[in-house]
C-alpha positions, 0 to 999 in steps of 0.5 A, a space after each residue: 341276211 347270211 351271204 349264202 341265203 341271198 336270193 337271185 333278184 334280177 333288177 335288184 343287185 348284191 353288190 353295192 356297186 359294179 364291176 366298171 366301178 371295181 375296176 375305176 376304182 383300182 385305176 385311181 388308187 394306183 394313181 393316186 399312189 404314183 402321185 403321193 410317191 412324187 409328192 413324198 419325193 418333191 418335200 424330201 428333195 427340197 428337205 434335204 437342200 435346205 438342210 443341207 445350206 443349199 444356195 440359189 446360187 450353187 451350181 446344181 452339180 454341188 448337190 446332185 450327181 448328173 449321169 451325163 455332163 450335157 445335162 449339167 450344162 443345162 442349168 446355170 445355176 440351182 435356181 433354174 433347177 429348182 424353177 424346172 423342178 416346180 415345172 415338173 411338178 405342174 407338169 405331173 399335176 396336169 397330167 394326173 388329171 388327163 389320166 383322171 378324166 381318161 379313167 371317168 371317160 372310160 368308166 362311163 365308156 363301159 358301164 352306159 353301153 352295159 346299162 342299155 344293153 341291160 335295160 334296153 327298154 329304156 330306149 322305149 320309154 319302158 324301163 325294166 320291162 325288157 331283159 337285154 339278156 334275152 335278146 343275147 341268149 335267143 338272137 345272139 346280137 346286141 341291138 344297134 345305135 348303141 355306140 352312137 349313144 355312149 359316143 354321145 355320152 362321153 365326146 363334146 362338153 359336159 353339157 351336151 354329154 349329160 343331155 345325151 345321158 338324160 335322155 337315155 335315162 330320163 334322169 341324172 344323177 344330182 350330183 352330175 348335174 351340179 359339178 357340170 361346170 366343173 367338169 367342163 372346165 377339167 376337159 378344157 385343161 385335159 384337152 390342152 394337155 392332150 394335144 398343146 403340151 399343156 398349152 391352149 390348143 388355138 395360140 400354140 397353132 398360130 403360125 409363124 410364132 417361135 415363142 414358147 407360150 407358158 404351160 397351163 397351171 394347176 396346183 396340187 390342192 386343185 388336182 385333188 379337188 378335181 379328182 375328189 369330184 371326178 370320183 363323187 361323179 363317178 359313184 353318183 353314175 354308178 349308183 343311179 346305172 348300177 341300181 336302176 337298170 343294171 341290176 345283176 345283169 354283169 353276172 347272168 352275162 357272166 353265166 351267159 358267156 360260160 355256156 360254152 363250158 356248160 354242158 346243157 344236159 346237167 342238172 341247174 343244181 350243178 350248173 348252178 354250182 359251176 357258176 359259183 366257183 367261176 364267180 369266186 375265180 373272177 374275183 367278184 362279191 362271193 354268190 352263194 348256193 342260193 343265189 347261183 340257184 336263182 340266176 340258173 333258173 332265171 336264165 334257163 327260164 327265158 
């Protein structure tokens, strides 16, 4: 079916996944772009110094040029900048999964409340029988407890949060419920990187103890085996929210909160047509003449 006879179905979206997902997905492309130009920047380094006859001995004065002569002091010699150069490294990696799990947690921060507030009949037991969207249009609030909900969702270990996602939902998705360990073990490490330099939390506090205790250790293989499950993790939810109790609830809010610049009087033929240009502004899947018809009138009927 051409893209401008696409019909408006309101439980049944276009797209095949939402905008929260849209935006995820920028946010770890960026991501994984800052990392793979470290990446290039570590082999080129170290390229370079062995090409170079570069000696673990040399002072590191012989190969790099130092802004300032207090941070030639630093090293005694290439080796201890080359062990700092491996910290950085670890260091980067351990903080690419902090933003990694952030960028999880935000998602599922934006697209479960954005679930509920769509079907909110899932708090009933009664599933796609309730339009949130009616509650917004006529009461002008959003119902309450749903923060308590999605703070359920997101805070405390995997096990908990997916027990408070399924039973909103009354299920998970299998590909959640699979990775929980996994999981698990990626908010203990992001945790200790949050909050002990990327130590664990309970000895870096132990008082009266002057020793640095060693940073936690992540490779380059594993940060991106996490990532590579954060991002099935991710898909699985959007499309078990996104297909079952979303829907095309995103863009009847989206004409919902143009009412402002809508005149009530025009016909649902030009109002219809005011919301097709604001959609191809936003930036979203184009919505044809059809389908901007059949959410006008979905909404106005409600």
């Amino acid at each position: 079916m051409s893209r401008s006879q696409y019909t408006f179905e309101r439980w049944t979206p276009q797209s095949k996944s939402s905008w929260a997902w849209s935006v995820f997905k920028k946010h770890n492309n960026e991501l994984l772009r800052m990392f793979t130009t470290f990446d290039n920047s570590y082999r080129y380094t170290f390229t370079n110094l062995k090409s170079n006859g570069a000696n673990l001995t040399d002072t590191p004065e012989v190969h790099f040029k130092f802004r300032e002569k207090k941070d030639i002091e630093r090293f005694e010699s290439l080796e201890q900048w080359v062990a700092s150069y491996n910290q950085l490294e670890n260091w980067v990696n351990l903080n690419a999964l902090v933003s990694i799990m952030s960028n999880l947690e935000t998602y599922m921060a934006t697209i479960i409340p954005l679930a509920i507030e769509s079907d909110i009949g899932v708090l009933y037991g009664i599933s796609n029988r309730i339009d949130g969207i009616e509650i917004l249009k006529h009461n002008k609030k959003k119902p309450h407890g749903i923060e308590e909900i999605v703070t359920s969702c997101t805070k405390g270990t995997w096990g908990s949060r997916v027990n408070s996602y399924q039973k909103v939902f009354d299920r998970i998705p299998k590909y959640l419920e699979g990775h929980i360990s996994e999981l698990d073990k990626m908010r203990n490490l992001r945790n200790n990187v949050a909050h002990a330099f990327g130590r664990d939390i309970e000895s870096s506090r132990e008082k009266g103890v002057l020793s640095i205790l060693p940073s936690e250790k992540l490779t380059r293989v594993k940060l991106l085996e996490y990532q590579s499950i954060v991002w099935k993790v991710t898909k699985a939810i959007d499309a078990h929210l996104y297909n079952f109790h979303i829907g095309e609830y995103s863009r009847v809010l989206f004409y919902h909160n143009l009412q402002s610049e809508i005149d009530p009087s025009r016909h649902p033929s030009e109002k219809a047509m005011l919301l097709k240009k604001a959609i191809g502004r936003f930036g979203d899947v184009a919505a044809g003449k059809e389908f901007c018809k059949g959410l006008v009138n979905y909404y106005e009927s409600i």
